[in-house]
N, CA, C and O of each residue as an XYZ file, in Angstrom:
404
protein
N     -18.745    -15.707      1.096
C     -18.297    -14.780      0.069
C     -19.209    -14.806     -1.165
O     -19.852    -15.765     -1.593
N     -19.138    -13.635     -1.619
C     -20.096    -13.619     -2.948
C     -19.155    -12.291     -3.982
O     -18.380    -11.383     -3.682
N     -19.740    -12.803     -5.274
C     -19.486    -11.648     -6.306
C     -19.881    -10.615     -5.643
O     -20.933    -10.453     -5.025
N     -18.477     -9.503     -5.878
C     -19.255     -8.547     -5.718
C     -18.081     -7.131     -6.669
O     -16.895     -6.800     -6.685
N     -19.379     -6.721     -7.318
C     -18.459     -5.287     -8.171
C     -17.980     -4.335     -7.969
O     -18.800     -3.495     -7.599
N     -16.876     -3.946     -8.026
C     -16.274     -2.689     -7.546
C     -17.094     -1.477     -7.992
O     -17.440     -0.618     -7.180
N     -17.360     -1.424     -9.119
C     -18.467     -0.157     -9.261
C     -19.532      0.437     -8.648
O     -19.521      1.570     -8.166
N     -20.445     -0.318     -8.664
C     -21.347     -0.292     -7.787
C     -21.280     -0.552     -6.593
O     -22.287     -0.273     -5.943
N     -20.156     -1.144     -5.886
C     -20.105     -1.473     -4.655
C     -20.138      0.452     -4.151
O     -20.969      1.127     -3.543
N     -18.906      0.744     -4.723
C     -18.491      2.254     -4.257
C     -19.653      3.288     -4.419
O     -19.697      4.204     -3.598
N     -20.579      3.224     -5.385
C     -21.524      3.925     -5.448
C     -22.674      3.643     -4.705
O     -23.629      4.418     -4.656
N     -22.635      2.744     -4.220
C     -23.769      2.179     -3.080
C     -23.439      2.662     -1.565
O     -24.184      2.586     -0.588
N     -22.079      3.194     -1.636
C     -21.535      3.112     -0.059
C     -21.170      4.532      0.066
O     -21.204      5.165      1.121
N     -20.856      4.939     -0.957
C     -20.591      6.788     -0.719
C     -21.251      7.915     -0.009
O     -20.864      8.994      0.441
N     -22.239      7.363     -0.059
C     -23.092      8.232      1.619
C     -22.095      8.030      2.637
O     -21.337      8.914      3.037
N     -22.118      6.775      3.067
C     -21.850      5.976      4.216
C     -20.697      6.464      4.477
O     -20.436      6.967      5.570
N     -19.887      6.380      3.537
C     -18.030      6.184      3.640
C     -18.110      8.058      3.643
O     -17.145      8.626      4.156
N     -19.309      8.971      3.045
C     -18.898     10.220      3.470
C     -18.985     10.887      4.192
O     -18.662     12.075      4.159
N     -19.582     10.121      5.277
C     -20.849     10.328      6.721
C     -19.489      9.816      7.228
O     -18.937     10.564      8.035
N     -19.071      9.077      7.018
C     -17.329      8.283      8.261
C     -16.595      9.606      8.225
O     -16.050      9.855      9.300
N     -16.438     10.474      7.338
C     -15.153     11.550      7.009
C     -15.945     12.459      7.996
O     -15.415     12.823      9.046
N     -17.124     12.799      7.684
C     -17.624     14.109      8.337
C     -17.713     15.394      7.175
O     -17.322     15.238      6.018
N     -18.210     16.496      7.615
C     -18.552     17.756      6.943
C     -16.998     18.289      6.605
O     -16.850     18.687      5.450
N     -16.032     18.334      7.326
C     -14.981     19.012      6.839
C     -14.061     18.250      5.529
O     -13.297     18.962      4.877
N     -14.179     16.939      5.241
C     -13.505     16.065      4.780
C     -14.409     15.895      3.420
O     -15.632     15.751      3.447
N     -13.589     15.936      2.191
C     -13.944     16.002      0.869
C     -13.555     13.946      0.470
O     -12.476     13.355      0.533
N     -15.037     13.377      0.068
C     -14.410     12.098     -0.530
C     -14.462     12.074     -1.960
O     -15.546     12.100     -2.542
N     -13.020     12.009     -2.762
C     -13.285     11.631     -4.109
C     -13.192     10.092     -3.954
O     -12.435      9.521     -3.169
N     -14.017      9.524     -4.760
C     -14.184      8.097     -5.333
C     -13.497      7.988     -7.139
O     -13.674      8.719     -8.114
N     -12.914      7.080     -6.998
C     -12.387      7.240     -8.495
C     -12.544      5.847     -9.026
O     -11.793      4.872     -9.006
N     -13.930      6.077     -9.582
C     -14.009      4.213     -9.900
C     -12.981      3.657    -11.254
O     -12.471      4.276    -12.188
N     -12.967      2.699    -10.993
C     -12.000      1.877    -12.202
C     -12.826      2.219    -13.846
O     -14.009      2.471    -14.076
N     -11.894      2.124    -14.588
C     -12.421      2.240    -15.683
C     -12.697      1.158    -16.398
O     -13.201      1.267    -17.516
N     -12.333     -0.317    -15.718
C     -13.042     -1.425    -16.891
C     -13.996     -1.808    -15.495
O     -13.824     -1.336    -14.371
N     -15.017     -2.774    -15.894
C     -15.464     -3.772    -14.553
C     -14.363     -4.598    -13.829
O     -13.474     -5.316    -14.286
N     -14.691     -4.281    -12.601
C     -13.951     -5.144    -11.294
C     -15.004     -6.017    -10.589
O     -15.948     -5.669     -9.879
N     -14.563     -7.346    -11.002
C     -15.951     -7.850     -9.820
C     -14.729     -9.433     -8.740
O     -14.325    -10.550     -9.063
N     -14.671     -8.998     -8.105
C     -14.465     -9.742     -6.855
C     -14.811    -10.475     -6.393
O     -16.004    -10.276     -6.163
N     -14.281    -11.933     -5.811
C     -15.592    -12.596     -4.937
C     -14.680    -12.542     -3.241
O     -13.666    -13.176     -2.951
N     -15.424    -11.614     -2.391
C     -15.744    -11.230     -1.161
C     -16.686    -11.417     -0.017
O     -17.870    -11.409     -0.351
N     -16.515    -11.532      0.862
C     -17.414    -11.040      1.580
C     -18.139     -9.798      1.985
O     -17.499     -9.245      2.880
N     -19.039     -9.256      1.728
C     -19.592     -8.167      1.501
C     -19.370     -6.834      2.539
O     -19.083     -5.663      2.291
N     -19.585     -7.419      3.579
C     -19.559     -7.057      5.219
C     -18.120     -6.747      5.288
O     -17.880     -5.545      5.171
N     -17.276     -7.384      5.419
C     -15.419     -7.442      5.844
C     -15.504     -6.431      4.698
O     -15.323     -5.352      5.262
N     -15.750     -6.111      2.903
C     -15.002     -5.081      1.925
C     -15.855     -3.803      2.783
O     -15.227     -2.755      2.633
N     -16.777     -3.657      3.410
C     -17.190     -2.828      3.726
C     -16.491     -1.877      4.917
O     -16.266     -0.667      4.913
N     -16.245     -2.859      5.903
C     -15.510     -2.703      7.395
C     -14.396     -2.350      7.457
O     -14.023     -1.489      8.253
N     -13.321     -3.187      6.284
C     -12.423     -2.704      5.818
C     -12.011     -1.098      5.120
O     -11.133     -0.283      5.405
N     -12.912     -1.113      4.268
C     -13.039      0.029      3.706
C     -13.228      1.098      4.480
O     -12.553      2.097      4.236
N     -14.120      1.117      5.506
C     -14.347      1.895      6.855
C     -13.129      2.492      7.718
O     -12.974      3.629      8.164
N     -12.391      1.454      7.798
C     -11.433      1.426      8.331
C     -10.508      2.076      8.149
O      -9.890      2.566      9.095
N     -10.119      2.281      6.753
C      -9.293      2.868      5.995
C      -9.576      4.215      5.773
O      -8.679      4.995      6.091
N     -10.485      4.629      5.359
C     -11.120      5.781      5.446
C     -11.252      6.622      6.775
O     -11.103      7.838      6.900
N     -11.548      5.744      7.679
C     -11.675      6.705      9.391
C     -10.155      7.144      9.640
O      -9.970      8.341      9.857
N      -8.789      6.080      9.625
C      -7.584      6.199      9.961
C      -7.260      7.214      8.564
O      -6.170      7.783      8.628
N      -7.847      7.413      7.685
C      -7.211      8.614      6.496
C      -7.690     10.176      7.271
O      -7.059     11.227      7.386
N      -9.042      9.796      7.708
C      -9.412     10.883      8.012
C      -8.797     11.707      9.615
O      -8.472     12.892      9.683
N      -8.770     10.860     10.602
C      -7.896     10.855     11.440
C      -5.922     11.479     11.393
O      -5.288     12.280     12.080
N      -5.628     10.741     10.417
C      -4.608     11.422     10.221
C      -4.586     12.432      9.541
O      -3.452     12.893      9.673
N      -5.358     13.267      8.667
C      -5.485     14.619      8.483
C      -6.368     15.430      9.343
O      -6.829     16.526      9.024
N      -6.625     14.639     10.764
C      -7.049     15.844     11.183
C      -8.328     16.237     11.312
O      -8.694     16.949     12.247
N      -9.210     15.754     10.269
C     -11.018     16.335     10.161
C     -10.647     16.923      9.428
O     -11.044     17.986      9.906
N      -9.928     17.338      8.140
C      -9.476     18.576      7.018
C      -8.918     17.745      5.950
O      -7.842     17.203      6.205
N      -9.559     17.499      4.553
C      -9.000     17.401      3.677
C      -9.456     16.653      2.672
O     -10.645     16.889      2.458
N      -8.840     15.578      1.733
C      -9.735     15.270      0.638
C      -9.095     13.727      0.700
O      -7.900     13.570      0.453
N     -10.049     12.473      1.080
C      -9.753     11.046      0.539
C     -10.165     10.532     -0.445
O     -11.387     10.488     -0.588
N      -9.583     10.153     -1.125
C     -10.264      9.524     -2.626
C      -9.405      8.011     -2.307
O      -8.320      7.757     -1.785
N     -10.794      6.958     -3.075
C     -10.941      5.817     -2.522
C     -11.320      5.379     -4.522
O     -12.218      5.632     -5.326
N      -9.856      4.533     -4.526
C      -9.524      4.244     -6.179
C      -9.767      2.439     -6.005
O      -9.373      1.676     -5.123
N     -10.513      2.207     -7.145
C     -10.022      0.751     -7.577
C      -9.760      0.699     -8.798
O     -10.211      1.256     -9.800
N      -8.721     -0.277     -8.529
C      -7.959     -0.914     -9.798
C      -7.283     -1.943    -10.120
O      -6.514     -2.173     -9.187
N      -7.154     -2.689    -10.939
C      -6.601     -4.068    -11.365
C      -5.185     -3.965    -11.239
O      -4.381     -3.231    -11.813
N      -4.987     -5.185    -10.041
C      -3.120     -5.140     -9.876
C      -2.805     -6.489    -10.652
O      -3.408     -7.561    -10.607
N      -1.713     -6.130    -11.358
C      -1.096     -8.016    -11.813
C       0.270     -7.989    -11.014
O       1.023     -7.041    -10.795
N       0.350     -9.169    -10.688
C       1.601     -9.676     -9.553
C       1.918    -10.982    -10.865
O       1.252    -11.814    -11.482
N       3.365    -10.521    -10.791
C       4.145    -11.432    -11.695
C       5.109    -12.024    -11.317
O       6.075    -11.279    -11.150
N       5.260    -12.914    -11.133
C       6.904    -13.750    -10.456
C       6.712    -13.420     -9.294
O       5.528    -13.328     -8.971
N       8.007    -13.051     -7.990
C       8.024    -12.796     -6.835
C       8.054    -11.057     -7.119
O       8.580    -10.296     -7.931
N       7.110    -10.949     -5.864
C       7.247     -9.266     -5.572
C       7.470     -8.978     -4.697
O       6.668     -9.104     -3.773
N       8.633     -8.463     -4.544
C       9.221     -7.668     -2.806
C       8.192     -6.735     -2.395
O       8.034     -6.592     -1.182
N       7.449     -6.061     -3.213
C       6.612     -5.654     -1.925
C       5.418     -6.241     -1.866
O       4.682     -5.582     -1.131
N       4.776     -7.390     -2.405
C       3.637     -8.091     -2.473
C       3.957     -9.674     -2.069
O       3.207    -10.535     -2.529
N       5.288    -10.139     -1.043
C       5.950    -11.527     -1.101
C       4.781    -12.578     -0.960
O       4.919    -13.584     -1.656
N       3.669    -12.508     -0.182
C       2.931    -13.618      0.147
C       1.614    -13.473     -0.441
O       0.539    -13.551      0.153
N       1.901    -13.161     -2.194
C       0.843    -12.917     -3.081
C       1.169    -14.105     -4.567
O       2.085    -13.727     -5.298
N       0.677    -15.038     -4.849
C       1.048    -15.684     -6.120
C       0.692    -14.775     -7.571
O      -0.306    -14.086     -7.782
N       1.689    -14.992     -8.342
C       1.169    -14.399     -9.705
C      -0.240    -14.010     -9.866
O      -1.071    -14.267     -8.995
N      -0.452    -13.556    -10.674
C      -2.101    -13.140    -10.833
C      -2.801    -12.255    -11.097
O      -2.618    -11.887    -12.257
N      -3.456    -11.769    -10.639
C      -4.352    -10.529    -11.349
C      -5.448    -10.244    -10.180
O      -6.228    -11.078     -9.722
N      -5.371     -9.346     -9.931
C      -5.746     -9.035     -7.967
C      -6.748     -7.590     -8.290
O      -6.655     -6.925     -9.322
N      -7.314     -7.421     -7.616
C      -8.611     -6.022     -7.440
C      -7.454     -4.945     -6.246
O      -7.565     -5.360     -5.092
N      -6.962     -4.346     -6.307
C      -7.047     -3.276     -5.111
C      -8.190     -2.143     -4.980
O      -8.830     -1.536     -5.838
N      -8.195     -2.088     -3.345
C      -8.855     -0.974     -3.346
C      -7.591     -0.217     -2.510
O      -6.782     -0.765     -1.761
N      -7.671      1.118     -2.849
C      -6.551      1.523     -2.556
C      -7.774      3.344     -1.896
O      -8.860      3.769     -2.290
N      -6.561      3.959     -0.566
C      -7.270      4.876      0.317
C      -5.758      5.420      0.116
O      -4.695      4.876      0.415
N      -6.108      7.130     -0.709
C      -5.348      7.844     -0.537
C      -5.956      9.261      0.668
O      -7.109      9.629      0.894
N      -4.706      9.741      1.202
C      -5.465     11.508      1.675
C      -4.506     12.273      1.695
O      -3.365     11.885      1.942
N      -4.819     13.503      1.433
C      -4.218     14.584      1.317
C      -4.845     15.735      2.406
O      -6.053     15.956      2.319
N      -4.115     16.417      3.350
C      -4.485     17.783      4.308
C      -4.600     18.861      3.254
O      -3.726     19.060      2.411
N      -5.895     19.648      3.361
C      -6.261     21.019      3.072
C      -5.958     21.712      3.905
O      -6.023     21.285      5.058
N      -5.433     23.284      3.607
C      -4.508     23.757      4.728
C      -5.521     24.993      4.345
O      -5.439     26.067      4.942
């Protein structure tokens, strides 16, 4: 694992991740607005990210728009929907999509 920044990570990979969607599929990227830097493995945030993006694009079909957000999560006390996460202050990358009709 190594540092690695959410900013530039996403702007380094946006070819890539828009070449996964294809010609019909619109990617917004919505980078974070403070620095995010992570320590990851470079390869797995990538594969992952891949991943997420092919199954977004898949479920709309080849039609529509994914935007691929990071942002700073804080987990406080216990979280029912985060249970096997300790307090803290966490990076998401988060894969939304929406169908163009």
């Amino acid at each position: 694992p190594a540092i690695v920044r959410l900013q530039p990570f996403c702007a380094e990979h946006r070819g890539l991740f828009q070449r996964s969607l294809g010609e019909t599929m619109t990617l917004a990227v919505e980078p974070p607005e403070e620095p995010l830097a992570i320590r990851v493995d470079r390869g797995q945030l990538t594969t992952a990210a891949m991943n997420l993006l092919v199954n977004s694009r898949d479920a709309c079909e080849g039609r529509g728009v994914v935007t691929l957000k990071g942002e700073r999560l804080a987990v406080a006390g216990r979280d029912f929907d985060r249970p096997k996460l300790e307090s803290g202050e966490y990076v998401a990358l988060r894969v939304r999509d929406a169908v163009v009709a």
